[in-house]
C-alpha positions in Angstrom: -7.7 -18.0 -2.4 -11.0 -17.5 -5.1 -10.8 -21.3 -5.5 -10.4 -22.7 -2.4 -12.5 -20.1 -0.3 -15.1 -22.0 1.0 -13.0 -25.1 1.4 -12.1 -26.1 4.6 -9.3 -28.5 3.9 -6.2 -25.8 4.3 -4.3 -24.1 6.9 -2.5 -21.2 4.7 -1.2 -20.5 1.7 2.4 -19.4 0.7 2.9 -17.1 -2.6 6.2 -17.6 -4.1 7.8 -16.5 -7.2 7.8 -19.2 -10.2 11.7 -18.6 -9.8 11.6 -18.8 -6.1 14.3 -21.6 -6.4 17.0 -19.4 -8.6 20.3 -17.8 -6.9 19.0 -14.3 -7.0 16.5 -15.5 -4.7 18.2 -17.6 -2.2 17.8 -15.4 0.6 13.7 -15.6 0.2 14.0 -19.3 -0.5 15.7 -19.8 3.3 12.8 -17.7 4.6 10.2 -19.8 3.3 11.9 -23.0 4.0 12.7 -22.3 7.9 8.8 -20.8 7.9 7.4 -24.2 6.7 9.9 -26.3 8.3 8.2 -25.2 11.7 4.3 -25.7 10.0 2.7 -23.1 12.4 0.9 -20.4 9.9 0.4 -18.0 13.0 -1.9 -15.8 13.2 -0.4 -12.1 11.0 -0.1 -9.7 14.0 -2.3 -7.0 14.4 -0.5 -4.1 12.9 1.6 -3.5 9.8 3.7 -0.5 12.1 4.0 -3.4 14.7 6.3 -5.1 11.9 9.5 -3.6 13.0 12.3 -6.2 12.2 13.8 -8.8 10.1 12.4 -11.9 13.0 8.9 -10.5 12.2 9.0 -11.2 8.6 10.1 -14.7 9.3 7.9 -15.5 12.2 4.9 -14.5 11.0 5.3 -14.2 6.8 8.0 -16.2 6.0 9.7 -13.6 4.1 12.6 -11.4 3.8 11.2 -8.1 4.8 11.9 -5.1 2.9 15.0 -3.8 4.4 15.0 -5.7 6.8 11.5 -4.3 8.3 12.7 -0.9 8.3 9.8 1.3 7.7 10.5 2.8 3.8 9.7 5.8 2.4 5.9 6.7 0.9 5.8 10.1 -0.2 5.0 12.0 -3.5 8.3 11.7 -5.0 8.6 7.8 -4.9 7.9 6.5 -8.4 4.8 4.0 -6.8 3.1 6.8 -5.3 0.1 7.7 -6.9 -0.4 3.6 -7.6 0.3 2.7 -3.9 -1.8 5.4 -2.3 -5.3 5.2 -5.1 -5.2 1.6 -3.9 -4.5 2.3 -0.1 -7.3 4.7 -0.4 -9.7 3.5 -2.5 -9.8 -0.5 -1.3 -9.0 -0.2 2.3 -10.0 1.9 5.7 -8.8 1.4 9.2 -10.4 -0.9 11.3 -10.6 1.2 14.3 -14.3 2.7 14.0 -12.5 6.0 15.6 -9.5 5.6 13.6 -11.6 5.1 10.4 -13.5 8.7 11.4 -10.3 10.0 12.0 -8.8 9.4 8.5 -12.3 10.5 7.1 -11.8 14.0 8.3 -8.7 13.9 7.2 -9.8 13.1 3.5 -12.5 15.6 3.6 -10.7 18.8 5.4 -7.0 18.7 4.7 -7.3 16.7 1.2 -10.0 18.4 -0.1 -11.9 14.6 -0.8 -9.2 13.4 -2.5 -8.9 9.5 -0.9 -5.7 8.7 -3.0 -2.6 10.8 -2.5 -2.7 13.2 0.3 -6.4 11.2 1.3 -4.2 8.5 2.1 -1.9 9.5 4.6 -3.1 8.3 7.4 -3.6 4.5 6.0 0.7 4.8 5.4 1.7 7.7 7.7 4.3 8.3 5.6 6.0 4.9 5.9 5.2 1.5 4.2 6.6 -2.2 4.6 6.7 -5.0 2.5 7.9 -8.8 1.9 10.8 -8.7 -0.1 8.8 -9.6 -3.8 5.4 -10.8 -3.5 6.4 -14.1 -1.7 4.7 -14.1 2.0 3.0 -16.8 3.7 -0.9 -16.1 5.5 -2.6 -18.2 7.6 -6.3 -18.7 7.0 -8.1 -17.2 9.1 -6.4 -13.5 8.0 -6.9 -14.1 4.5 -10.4 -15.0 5.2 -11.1 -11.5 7.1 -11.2 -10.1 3.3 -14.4 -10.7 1.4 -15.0 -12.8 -2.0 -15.7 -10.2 -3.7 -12.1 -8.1 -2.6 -10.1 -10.7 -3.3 -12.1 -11.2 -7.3 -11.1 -7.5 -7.7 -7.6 -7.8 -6.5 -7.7 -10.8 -8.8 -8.4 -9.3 -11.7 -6.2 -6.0 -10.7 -3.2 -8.9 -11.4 -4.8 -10.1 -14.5 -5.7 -7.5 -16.5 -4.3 -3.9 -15.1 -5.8 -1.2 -13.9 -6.8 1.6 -15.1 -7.0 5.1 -13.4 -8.4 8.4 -14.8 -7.3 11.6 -13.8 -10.0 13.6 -11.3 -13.1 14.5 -12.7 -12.8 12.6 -16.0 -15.6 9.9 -16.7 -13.9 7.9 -19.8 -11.0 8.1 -22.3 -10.2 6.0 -24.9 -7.8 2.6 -25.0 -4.6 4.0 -24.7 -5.4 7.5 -24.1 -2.6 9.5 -22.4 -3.4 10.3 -18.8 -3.0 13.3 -16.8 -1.4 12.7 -13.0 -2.5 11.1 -11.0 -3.9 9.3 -13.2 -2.4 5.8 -14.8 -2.8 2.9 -17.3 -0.8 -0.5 -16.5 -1.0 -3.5 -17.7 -0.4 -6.6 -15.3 3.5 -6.6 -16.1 3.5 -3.5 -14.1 1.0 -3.4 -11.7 2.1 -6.5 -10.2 5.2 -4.6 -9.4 2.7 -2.2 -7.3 0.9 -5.3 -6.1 4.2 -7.1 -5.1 4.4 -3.7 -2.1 0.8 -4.0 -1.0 0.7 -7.5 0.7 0.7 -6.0 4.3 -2.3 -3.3 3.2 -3.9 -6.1 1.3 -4.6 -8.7 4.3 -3.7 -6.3 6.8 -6.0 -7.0 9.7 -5.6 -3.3 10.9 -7.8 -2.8 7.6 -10.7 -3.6 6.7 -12.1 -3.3 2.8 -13.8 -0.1 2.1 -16.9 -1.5 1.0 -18.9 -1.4 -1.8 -15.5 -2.8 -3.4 -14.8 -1.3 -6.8 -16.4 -2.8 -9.5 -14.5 -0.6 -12.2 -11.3 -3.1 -12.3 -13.5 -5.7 -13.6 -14.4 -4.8 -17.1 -14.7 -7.3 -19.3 -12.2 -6.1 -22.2 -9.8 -5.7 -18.8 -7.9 -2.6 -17.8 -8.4 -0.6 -21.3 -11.9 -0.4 -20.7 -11.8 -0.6 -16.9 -12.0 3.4 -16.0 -12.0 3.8 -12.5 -13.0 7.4 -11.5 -12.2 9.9 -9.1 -14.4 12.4 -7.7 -13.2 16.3 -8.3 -11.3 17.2 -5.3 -11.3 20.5 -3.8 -7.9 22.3 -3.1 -6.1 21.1 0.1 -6.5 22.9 3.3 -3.2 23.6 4.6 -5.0 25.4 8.0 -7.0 21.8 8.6 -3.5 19.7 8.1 -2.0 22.2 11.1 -5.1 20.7 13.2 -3.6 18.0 13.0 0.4 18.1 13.2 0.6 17.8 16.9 -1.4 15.1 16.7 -0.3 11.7 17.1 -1.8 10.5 13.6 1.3 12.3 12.1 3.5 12.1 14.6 7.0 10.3 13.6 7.6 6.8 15.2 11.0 5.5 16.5 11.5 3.6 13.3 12.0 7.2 11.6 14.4 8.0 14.2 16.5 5.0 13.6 15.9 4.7 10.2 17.6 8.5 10.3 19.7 8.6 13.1 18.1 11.7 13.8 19.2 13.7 10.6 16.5 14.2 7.5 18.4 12.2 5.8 19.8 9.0 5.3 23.6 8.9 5.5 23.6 7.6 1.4 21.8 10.5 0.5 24.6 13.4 0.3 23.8 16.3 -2.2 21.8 19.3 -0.5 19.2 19.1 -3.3 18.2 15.2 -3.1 18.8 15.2 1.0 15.7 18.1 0.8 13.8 16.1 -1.5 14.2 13.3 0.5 13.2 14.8 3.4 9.6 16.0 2.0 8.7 12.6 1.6 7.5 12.5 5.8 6.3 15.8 5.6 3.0 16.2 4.7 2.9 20.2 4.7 5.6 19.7 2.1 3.0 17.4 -0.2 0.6 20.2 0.0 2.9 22.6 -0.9 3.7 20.6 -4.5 2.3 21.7 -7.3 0.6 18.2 -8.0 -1.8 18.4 -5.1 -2.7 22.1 -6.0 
């Protein structure tokens, strides 16, 4: 996209694995040959919750959805969490000027200016959805709504790593062991947070939270790249009533299906992990953990 993005002469692009064409893959290989079989790059709709089912992801991303488009988990237990939400929060910001002020307040009075995390709750509500693997087809004109500059940083994000420090830390040395939330990946793994993100990454109901980050583009890459974040206060468990009854964190019907109306998925059985489970769509619950206090 960096090297063709003031070139005219293309309709899309499709990203595909280098071993797209293996047997592990065949299901994502069908998707993209029926997508480029019909040669129609459409337009990506206008909202990642609008992606609720398996015809989405070959309409308009010629992909394999995530199962199957169901809306998956993003709470503080899942192992991408703290990756998944600094990068939610820190790159992106709804579109909607009074959606955008909504989730403002929000990172301000319930997660004490915290923008990762908690902060970005309202970016996920709870939920995410991705391609199956980072292999998705966008048309033009939505990979053009991101800047140069985004897509550089997001470049070099893949290339290099990226580097997090915990709050209120200005630098650490190469290799320095970091506090939560804070993290240190190479490219080997942060393309595995990267490979999640392609719906929040061109996402039209986003925009880029400008100025974009300049931190992920040290020169020495992610070992010198310390990307800060500011010293948050304590959360405000009164401010996140405010807004329970509100439809910013109110479940959808893909919960309810996704559940049949229990906490729980049917595969998750012992009382312990079902409860666990649970506290992943429950932001009171994120407030209550001891990482967010």
């Amino acid at each position: 996209l960096i090297d063709n993005y003031n070139d005219n002469a293309w309709r899309g692009v499709y990203f595909g694995h280098g071993d797209l064409n293996t047997g592990h893959h065949s299901a994502q290989l069908s998707a993209v040959k029926t997508y480029l079989r019909r040669f129609e790059w459409p337009r990506w709709p206008t909202s990642v919750e609008g992606v609720t089912d398996y015809s989405d992801g070959l309409r308009y991303f010629g992909c394999q959805l995530f199962h199957a488009g169901v809306m998956v988990p993003q709470g503080p237990l899942g192992f991408w969490y703290d990756m998944l939400t600094w990068y939610m929060g820190t790159l992106l910001r709804a579109a909607d000027p009074q959606y955008a002020d909504a989730v403002e307040e929000w990172v301000q009075k319930v997660a004490g200016g915290q923008r990762g995390g908690l902060g970005a709750y309202l970016i996920h509500r709870g939920r995410a959805v991705n391609c199956n693997g980072y292999m998705f087809a966008i048309d033009r004109a939505t990979a053009l709504n991101r800047s140069f500059d985004f897509l550089r940083a997001n470049y070099y994000m893949n290339k290099y790593g990226v580097r997090v420090l915990p709050f209120g830390v200005e630098g650490a040395p190469p290799a320095a062991r970091l506090g939560k939330p804070g993290f240190d990946y190479a490219p080997l793994v942060w393309g595995h947070v990267n490979e999640r993100l392609q719906l929040y990454t061109f996402g039209r109901e986003f925009v880029e939270f400008k100025p974009v980050i300049t931190c992920v583009l040290a020169p020495l890459g992610h070992a010198s790249a310390n990307c800060t974040q500011a010293v948050r206060r304590k959360p405000n468990a009164s401010a996140l009533s405010a807004f329970s009854s509100s439809r910013l964190i109110a479940p959808t019907a893909n919960l309810s299906r996704l559940y049949r109306g229990r906490r729980c998925p049917p595969f998750v059985t012992e009382e312990a992990a079902c409860k666990a489970y649970g506290e992943q769509f429950d932001p009171a619950a994120w407030v209550r953990r001891s990482h967010y206090k």
